[in-house]
PyMOL CGO cylinders between C-alpha atoms (Angstrom):
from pymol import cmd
from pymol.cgo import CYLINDER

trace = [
    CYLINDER, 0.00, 0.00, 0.00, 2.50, 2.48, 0.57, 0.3, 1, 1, 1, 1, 1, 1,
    CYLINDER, 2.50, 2.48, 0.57, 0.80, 5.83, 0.44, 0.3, 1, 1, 1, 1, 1, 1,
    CYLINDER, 0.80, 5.83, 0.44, -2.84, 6.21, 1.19, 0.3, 1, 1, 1, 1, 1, 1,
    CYLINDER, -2.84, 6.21, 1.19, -3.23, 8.72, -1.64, 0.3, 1, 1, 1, 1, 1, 1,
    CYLINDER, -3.23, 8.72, -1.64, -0.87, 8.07, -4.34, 0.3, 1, 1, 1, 1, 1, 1,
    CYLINDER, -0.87, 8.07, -4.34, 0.88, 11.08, -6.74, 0.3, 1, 1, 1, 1, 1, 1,
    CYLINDER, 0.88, 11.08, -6.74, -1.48, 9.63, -9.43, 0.3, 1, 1, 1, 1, 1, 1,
    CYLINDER, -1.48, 9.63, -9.43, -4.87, 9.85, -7.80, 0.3, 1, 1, 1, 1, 1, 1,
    CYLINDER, -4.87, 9.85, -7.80, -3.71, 13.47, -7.03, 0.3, 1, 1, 1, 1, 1, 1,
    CYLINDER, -3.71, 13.47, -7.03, -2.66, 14.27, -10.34, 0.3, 1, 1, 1, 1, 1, 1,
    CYLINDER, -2.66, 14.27, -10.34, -5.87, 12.50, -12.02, 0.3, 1, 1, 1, 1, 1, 1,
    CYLINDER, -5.87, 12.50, -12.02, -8.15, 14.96, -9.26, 0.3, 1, 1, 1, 1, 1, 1,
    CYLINDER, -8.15, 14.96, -9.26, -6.34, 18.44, -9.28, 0.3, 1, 1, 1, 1, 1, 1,
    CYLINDER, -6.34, 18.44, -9.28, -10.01, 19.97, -8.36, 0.3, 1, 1, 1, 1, 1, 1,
    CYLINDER, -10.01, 19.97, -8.36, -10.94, 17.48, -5.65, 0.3, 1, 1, 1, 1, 1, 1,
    CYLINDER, -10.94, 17.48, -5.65, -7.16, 18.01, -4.10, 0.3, 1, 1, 1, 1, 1, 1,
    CYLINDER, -7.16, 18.01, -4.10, -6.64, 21.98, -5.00, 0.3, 1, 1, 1, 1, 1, 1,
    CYLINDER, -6.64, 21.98, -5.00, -10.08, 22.43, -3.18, 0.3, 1, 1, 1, 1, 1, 1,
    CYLINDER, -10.08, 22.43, -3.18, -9.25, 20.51, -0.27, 0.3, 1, 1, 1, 1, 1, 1,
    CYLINDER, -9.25, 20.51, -0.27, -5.84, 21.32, 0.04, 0.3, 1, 1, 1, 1, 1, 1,
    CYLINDER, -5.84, 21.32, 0.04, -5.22, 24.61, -1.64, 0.3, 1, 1, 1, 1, 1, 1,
    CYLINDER, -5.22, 24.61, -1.64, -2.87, 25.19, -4.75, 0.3, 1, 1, 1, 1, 1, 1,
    CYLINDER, -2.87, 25.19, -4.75, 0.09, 24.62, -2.61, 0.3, 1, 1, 1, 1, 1, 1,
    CYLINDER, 0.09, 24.62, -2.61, -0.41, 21.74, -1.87, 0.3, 1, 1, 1, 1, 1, 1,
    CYLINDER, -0.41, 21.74, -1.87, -1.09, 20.42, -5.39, 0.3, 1, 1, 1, 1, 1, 1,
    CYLINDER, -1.09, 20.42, -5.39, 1.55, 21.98, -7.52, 0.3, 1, 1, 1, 1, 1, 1,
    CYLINDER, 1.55, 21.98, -7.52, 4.24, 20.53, -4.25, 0.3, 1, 1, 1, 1, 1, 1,
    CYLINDER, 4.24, 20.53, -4.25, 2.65, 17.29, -5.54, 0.3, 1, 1, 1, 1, 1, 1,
    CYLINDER, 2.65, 17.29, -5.54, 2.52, 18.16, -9.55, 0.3, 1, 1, 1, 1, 1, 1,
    CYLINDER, 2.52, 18.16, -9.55, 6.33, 18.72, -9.11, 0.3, 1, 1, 1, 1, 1, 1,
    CYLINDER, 6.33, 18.72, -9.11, 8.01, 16.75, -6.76, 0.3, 1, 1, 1, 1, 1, 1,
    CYLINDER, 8.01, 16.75, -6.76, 7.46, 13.14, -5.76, 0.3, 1, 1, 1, 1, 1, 1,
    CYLINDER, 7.46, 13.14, -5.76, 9.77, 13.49, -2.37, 0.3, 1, 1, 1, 1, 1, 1,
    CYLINDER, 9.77, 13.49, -2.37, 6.64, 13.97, 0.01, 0.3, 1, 1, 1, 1, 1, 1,
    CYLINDER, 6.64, 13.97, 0.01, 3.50, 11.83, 0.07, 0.3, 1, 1, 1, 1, 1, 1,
    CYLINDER, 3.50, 11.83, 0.07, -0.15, 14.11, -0.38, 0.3, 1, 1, 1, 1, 1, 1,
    CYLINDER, -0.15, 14.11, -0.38, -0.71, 13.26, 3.39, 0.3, 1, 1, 1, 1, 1, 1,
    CYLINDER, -0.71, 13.26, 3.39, 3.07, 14.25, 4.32, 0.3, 1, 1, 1, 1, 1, 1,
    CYLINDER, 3.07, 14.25, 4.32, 2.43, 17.08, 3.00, 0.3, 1, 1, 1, 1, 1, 1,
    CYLINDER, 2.43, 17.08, 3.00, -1.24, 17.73, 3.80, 0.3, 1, 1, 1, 1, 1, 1,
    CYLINDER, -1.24, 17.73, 3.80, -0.14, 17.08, 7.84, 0.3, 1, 1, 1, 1, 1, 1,
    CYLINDER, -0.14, 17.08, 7.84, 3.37, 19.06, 7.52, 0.3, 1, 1, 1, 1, 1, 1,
    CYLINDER, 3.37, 19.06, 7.52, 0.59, 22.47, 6.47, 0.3, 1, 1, 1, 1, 1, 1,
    CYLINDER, 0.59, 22.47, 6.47, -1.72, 22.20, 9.00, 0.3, 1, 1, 1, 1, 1, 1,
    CYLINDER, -1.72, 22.20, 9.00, 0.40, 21.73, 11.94, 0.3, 1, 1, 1, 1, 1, 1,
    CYLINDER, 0.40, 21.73, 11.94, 2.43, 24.83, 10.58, 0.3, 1, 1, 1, 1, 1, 1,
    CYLINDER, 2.43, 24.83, 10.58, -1.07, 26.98, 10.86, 0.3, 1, 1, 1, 1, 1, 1,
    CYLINDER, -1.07, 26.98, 10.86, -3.65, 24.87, 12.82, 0.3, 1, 1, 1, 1, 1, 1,
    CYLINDER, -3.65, 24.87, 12.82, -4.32, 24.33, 16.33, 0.3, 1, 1, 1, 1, 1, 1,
    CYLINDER, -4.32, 24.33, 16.33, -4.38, 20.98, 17.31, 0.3, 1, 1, 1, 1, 1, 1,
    CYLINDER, -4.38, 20.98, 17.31, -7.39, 19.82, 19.18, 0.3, 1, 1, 1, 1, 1, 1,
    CYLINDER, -7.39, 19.82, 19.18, -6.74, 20.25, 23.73, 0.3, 1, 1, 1, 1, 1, 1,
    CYLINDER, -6.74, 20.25, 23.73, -7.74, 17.72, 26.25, 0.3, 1, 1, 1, 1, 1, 1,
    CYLINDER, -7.74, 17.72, 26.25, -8.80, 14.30, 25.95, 0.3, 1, 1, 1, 1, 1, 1,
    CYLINDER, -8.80, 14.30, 25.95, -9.80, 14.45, 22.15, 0.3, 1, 1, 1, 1, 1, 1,
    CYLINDER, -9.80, 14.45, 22.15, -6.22, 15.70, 21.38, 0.3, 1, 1, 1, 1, 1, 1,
    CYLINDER, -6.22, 15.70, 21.38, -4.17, 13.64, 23.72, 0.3, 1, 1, 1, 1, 1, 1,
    CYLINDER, -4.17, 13.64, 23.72, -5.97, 10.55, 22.15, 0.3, 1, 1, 1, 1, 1, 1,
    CYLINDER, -5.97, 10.55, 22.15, -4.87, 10.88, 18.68, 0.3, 1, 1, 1, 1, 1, 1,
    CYLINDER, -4.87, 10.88, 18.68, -1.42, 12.10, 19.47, 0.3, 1, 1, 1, 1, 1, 1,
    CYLINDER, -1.42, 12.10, 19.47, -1.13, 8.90, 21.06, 0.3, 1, 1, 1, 1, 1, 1,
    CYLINDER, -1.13, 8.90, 21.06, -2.46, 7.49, 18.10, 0.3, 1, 1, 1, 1, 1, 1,
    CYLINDER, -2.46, 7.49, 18.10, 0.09, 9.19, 16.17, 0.3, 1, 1, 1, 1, 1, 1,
    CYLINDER, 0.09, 9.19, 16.17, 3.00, 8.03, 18.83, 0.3, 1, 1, 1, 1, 1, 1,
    CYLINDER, 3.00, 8.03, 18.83, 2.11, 4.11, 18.71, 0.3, 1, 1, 1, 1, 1, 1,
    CYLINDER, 2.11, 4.11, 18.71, 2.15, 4.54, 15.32, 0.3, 1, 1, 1, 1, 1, 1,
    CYLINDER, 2.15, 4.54, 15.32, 5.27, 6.09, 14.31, 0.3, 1, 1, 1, 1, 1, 1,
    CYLINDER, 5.27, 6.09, 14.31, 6.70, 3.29, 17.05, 0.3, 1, 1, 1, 1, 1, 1,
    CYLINDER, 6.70, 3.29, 17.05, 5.43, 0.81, 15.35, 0.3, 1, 1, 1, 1, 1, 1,
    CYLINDER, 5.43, 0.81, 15.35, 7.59, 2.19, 11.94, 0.3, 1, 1, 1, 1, 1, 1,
    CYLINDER, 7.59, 2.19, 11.94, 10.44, 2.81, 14.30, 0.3, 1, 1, 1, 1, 1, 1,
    CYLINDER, 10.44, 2.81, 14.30, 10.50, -1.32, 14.78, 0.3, 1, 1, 1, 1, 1, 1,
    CYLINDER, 10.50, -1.32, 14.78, 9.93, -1.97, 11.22, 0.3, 1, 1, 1, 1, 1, 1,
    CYLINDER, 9.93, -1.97, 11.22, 12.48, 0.08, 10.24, 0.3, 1, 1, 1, 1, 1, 1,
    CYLINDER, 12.48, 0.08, 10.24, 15.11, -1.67, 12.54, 0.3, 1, 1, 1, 1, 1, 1,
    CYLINDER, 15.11, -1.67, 12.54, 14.00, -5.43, 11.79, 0.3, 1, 1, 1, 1, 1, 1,
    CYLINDER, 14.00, -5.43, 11.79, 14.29, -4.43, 7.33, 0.3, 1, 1, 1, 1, 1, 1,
    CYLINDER, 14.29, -4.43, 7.33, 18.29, -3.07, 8.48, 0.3, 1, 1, 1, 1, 1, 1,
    CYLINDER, 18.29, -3.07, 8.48, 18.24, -6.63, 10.61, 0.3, 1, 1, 1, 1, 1, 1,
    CYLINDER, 18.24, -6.63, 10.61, 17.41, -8.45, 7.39, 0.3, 1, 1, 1, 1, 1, 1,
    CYLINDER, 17.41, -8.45, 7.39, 19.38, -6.03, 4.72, 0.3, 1, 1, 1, 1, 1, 1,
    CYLINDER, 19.38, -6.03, 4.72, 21.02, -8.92, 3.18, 0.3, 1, 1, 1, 1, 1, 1,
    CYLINDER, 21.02, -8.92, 3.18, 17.39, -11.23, 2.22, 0.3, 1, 1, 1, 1, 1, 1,
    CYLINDER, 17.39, -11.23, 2.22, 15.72, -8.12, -0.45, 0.3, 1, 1, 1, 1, 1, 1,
    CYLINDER, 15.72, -8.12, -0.45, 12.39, -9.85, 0.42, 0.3, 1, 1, 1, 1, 1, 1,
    CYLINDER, 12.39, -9.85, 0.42, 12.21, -9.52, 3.88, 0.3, 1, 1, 1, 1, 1, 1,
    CYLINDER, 12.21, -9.52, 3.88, 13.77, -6.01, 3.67, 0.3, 1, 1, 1, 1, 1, 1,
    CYLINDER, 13.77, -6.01, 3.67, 11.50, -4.88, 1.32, 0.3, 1, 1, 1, 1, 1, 1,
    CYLINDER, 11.50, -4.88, 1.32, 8.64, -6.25, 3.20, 0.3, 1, 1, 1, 1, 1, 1,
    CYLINDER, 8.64, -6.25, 3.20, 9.23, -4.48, 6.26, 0.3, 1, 1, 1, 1, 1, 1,
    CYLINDER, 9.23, -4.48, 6.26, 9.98, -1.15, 4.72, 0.3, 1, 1, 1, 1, 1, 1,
    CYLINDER, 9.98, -1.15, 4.72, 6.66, -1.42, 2.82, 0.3, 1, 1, 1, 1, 1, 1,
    CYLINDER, 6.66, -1.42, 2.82, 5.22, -1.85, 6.35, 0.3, 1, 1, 1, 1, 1, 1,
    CYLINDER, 5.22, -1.85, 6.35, 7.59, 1.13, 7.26, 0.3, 1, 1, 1, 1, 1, 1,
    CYLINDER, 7.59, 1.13, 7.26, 5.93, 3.61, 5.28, 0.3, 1, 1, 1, 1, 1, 1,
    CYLINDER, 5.93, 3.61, 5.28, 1.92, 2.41, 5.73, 0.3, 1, 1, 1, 1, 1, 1,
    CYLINDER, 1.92, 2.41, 5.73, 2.50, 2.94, 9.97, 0.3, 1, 1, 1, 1, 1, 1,
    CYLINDER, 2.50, 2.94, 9.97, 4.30, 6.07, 8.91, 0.3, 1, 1, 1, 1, 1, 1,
    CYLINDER, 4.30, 6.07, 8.91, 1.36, 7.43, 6.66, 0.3, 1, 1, 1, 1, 1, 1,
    CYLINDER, 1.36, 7.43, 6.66, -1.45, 5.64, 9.80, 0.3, 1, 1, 1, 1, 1, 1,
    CYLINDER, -1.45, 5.64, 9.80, 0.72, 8.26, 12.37, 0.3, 1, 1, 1, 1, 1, 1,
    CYLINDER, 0.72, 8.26, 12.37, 0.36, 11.48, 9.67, 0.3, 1, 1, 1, 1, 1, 1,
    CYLINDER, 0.36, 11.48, 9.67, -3.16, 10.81, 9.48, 0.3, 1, 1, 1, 1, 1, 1,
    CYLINDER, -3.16, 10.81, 9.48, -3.66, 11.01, 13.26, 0.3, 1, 1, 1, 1, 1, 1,
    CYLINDER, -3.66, 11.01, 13.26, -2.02, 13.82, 13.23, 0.3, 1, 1, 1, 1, 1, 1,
    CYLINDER, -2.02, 13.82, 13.23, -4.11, 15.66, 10.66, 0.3, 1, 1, 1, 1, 1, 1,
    CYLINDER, -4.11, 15.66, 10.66, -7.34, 14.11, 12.40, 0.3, 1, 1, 1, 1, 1, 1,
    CYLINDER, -7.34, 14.11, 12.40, -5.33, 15.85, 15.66, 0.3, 1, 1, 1, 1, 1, 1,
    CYLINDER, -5.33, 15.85, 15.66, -5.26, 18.90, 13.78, 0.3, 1, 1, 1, 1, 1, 1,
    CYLINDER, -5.26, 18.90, 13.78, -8.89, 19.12, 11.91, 0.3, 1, 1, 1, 1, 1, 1,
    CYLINDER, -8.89, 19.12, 11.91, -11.43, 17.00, 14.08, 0.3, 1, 1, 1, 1, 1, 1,
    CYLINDER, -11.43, 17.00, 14.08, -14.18, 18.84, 15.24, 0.3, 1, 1, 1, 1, 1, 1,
    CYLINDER, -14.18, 18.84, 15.24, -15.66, 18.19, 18.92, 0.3, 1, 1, 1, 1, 1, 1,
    CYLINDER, -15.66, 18.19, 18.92, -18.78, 16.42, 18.22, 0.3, 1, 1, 1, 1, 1, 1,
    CYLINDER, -18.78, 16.42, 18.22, -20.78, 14.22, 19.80, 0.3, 1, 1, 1, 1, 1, 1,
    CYLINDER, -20.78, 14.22, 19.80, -19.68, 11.31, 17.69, 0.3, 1, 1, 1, 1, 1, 1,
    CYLINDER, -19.68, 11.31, 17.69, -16.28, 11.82, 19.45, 0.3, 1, 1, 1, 1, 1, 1,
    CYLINDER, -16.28, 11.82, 19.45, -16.42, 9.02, 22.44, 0.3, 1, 1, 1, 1, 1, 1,
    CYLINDER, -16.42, 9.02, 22.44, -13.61, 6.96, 21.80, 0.3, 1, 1, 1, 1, 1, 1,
    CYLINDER, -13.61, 6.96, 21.80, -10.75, 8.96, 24.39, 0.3, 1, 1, 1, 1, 1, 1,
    CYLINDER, -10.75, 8.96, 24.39, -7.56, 6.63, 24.86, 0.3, 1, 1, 1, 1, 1, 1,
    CYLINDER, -7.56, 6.63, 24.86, -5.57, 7.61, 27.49, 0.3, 1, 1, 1, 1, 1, 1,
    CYLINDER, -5.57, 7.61, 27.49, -1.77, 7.07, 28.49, 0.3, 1, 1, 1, 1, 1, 1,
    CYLINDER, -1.77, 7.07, 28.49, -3.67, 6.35, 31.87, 0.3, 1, 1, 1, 1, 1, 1,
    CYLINDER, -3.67, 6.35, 31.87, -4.94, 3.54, 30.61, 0.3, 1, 1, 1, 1, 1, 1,
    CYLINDER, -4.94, 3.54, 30.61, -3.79, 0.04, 31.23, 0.3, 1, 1, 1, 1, 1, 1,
    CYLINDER, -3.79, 0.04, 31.23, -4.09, -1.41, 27.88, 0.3, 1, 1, 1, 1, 1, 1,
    CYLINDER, -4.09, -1.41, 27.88, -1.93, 1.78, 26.64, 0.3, 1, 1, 1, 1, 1, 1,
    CYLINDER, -1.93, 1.78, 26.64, 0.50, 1.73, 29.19, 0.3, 1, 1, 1, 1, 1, 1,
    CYLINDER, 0.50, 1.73, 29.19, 0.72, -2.77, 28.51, 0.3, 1, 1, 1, 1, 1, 1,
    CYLINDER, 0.72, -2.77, 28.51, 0.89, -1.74, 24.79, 0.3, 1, 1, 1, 1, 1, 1,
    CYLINDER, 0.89, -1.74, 24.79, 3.78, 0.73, 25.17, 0.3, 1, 1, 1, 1, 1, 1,
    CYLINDER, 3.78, 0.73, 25.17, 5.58, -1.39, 27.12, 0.3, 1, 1, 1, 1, 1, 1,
    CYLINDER, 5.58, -1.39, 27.12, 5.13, -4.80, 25.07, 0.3, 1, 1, 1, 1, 1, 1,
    CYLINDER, 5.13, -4.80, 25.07, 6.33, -2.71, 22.06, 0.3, 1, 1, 1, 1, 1, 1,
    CYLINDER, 6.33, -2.71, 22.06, 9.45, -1.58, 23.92, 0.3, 1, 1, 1, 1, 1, 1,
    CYLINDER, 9.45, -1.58, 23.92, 10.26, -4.72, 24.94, 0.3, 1, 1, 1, 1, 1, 1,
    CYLINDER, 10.26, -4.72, 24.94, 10.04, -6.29, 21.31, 0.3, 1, 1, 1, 1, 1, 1,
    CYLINDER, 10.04, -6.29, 21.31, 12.57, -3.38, 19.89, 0.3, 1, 1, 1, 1, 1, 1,
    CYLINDER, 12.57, -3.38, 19.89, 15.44, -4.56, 22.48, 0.3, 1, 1, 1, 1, 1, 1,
    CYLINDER, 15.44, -4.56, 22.48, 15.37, -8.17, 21.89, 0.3, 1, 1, 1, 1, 1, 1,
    CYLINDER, 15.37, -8.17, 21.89, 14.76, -7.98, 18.13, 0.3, 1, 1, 1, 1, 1, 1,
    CYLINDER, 14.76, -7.98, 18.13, 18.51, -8.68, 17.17, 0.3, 1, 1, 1, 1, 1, 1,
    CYLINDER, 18.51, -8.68, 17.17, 18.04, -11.73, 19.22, 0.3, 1, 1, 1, 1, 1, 1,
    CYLINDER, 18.04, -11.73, 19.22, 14.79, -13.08, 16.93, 0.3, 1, 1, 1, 1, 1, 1,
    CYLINDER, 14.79, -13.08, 16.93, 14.67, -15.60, 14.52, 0.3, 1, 1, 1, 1, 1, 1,
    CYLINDER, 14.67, -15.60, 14.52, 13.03, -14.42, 11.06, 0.3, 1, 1, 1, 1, 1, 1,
    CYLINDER, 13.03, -14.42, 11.06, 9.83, -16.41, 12.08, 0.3, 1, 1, 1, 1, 1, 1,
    CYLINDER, 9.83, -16.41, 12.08, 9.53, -14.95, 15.29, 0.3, 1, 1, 1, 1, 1, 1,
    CYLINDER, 9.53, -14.95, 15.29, 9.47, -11.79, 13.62, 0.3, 1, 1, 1, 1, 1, 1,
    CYLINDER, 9.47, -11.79, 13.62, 6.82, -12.33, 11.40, 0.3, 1, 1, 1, 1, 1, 1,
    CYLINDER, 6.82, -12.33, 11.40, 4.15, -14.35, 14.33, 0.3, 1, 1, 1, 1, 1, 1,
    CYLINDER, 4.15, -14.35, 14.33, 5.10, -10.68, 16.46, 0.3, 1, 1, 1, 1, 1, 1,
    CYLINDER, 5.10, -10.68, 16.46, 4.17, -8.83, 13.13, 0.3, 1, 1, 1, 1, 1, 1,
    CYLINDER, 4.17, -8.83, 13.13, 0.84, -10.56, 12.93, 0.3, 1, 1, 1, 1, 1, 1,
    CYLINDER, 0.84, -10.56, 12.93, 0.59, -10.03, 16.38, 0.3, 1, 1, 1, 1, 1, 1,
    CYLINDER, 0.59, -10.03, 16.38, 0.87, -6.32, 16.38, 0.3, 1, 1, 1, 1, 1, 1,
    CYLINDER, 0.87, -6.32, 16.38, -1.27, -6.02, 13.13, 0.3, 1, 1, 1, 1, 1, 1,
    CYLINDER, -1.27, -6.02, 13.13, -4.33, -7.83, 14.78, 0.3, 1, 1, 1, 1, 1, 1,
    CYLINDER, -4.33, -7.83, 14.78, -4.20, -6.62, 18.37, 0.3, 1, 1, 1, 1, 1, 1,
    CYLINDER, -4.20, -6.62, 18.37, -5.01, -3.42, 20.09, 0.3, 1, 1, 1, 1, 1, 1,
    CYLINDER, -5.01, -3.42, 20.09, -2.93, -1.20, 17.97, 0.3, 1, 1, 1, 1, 1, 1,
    CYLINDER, -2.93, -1.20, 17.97, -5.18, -1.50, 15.13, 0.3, 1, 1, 1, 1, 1, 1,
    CYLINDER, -5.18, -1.50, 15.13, -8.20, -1.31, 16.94, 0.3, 1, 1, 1, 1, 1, 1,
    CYLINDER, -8.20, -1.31, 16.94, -7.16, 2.09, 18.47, 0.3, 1, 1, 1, 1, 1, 1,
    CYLINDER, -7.16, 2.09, 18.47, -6.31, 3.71, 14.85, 0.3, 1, 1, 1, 1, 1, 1,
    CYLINDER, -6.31, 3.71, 14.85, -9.60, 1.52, 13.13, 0.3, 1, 1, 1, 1, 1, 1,
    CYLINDER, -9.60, 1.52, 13.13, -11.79, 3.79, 15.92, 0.3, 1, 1, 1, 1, 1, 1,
    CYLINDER, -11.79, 3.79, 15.92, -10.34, 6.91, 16.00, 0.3, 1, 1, 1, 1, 1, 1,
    CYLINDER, -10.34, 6.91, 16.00, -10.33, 7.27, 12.41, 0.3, 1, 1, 1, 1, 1, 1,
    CYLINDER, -10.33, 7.27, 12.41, -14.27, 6.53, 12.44, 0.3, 1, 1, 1, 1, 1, 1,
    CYLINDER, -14.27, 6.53, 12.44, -15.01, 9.38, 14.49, 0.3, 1, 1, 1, 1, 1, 1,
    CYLINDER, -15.01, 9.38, 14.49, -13.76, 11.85, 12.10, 0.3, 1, 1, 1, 1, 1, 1,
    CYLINDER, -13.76, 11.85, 12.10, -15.56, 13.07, 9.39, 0.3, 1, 1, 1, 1, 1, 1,
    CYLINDER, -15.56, 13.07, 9.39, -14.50, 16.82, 8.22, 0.3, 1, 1, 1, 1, 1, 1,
    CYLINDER, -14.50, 16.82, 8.22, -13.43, 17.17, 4.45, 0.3, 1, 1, 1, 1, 1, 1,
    CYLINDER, -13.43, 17.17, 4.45, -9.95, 17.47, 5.30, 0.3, 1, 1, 1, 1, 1, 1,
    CYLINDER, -9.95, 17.47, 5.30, -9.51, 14.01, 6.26, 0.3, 1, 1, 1, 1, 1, 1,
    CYLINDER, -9.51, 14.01, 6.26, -12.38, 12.51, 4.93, 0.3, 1, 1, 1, 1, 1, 1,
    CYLINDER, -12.38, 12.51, 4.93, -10.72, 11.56, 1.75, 0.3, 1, 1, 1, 1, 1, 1,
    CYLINDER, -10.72, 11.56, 1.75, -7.92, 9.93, 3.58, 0.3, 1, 1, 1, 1, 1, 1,
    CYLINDER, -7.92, 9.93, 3.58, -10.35, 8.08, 5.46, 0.3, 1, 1, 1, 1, 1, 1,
    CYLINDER, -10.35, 8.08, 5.46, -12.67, 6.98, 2.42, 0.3, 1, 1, 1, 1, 1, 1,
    CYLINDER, -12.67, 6.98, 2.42, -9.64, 5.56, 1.03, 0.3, 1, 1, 1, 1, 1, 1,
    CYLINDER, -9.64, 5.56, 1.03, -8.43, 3.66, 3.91, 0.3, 1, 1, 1, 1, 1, 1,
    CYLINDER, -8.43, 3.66, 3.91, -11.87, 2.17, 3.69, 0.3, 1, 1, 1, 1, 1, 1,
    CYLINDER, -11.87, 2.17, 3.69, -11.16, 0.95, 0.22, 0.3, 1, 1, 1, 1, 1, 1,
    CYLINDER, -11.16, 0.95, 0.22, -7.97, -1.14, 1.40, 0.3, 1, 1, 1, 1, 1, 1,
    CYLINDER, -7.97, -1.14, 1.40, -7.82, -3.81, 3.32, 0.3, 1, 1, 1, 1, 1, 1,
    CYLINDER, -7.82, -3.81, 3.32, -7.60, -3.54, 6.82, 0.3, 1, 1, 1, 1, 1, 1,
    CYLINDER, -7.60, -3.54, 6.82, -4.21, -4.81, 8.53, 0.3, 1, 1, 1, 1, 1, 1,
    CYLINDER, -4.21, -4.81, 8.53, -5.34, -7.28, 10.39, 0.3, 1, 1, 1, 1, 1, 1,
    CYLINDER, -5.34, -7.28, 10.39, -6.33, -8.90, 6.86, 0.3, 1, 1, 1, 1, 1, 1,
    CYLINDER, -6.33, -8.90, 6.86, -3.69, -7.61, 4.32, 0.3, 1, 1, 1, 1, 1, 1,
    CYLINDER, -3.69, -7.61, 4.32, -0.33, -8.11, 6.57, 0.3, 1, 1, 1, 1, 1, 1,
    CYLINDER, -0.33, -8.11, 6.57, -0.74, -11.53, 7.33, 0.3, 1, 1, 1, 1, 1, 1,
    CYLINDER, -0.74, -11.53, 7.33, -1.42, -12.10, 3.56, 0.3, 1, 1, 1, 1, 1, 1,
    CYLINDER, -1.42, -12.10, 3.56, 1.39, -10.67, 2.57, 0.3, 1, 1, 1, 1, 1, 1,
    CYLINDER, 1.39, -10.67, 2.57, 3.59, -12.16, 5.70, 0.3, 1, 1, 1, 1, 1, 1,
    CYLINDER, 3.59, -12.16, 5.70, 2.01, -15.85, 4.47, 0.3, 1, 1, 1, 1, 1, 1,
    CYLINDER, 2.01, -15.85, 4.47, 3.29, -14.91, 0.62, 0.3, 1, 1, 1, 1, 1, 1,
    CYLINDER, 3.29, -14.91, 0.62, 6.93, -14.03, 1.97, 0.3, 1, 1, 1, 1, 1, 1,
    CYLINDER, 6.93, -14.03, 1.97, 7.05, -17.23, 3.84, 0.3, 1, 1, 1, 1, 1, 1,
    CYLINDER, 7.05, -17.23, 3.84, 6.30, -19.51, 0.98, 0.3, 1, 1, 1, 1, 1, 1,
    CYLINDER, 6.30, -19.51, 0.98, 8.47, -17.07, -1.16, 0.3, 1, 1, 1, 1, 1, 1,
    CYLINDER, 8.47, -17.07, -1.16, 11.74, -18.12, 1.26, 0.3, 1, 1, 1, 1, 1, 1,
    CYLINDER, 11.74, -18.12, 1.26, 10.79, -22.44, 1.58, 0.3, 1, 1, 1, 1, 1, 1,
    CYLINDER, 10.79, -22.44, 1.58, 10.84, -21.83, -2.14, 0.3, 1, 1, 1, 1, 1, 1,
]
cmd.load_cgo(trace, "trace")
């Protein structure tokens, strides 16, 4: 998957994107491919926005943190495996969807509206948070030690557990028109929990080949 919104769909909508986004935004898109439309979309509005206070806030910038953790590990395990292009590539892939799921939690930080639809309030208070946190900390220090099929039943295992939950429910609650489109699309794809251990099951009988 890569980017939620690819250079193409932006090029193929200029109105749909120039009208959500502004100019800017398009023409950095038109001519340059360095920065993804959401990269670029979240980089503006924390530059001129005000992110949402309190509880509402606090819960997607926690979004946003597990998130961007989560890439953090991926990144380390494709340098682990440099050498097998599969695996590497694989995990980068990974990489760059958790880093474009943290961007748009960010943007929802930065847009959402408080509404009555907003319920869902995770909290670093929380036990499940706090277990998460902690269970993902623990994974980055012993991944050097970790056998290549370790690392892929703890990738399924992060992909199907809380993690996505959090990001599946916090992305439902918002609904403006700046990250609407984001979120339609991410309803188009498959969700995690489904496409990761696909592709994890396609690498696997890609390396007993």
């Amino acid at each position: 998957m890569g980017e939620i919104i690819g250079r193409d769909y932006c090029l193929k909508n200029p109105a749909k994107i120039i009208n959500l986004y502004g100019v800017g935004i398009f023409l950095g898109m038109l001519f340059s491919k360095k920065k993804s439309l959401l990269q670029r979309v979240t980089e503006s509005y924390r530059m001129r926005g005000v992110p949402m206070p309190g509880y509402a806030g606090n819960a997607y910038k926690i979004s946003a943190m597990i998130e961007f953790r989560i890439a953090g590990l991926y990144s380390q395990i494709a340098k682990k495996f440099g050498d097998q292009v599969a695996v590497r590539d694989l995990f980068l892939e990974l990489q760059q969807e958790e880093m474009e799921h943290g961007r748009l939690m960010l943007l929802c930080l930065y847009t959402i509206a408080l509404k009555p639809n907003l319920s869902f309030f995770p909290s670093v208070r929380d036990p499940e948070i706090r277990e998460l946190t902690n269970w993902l900390r623990e994974i980055r220090k012993k991944i050097d030690f970790l056998s290549l099929e370790e690392i892929l039943e703890l990738t399924e295992k992060i992909e199907q557990g809380e993690v996505n939950t959090i990001f599946g429910k916090l992305l439902k609650q918002t609904d403006q028109s700046e990250s609407h489109l984001f979120r339609e699309q991410m309803e188009l794809l498959k969700d995690h929990a489904q496409s990761v251990p696909l592709k994890i099951n396609k690498l696997r009988q890609k390396q007993a080949a």
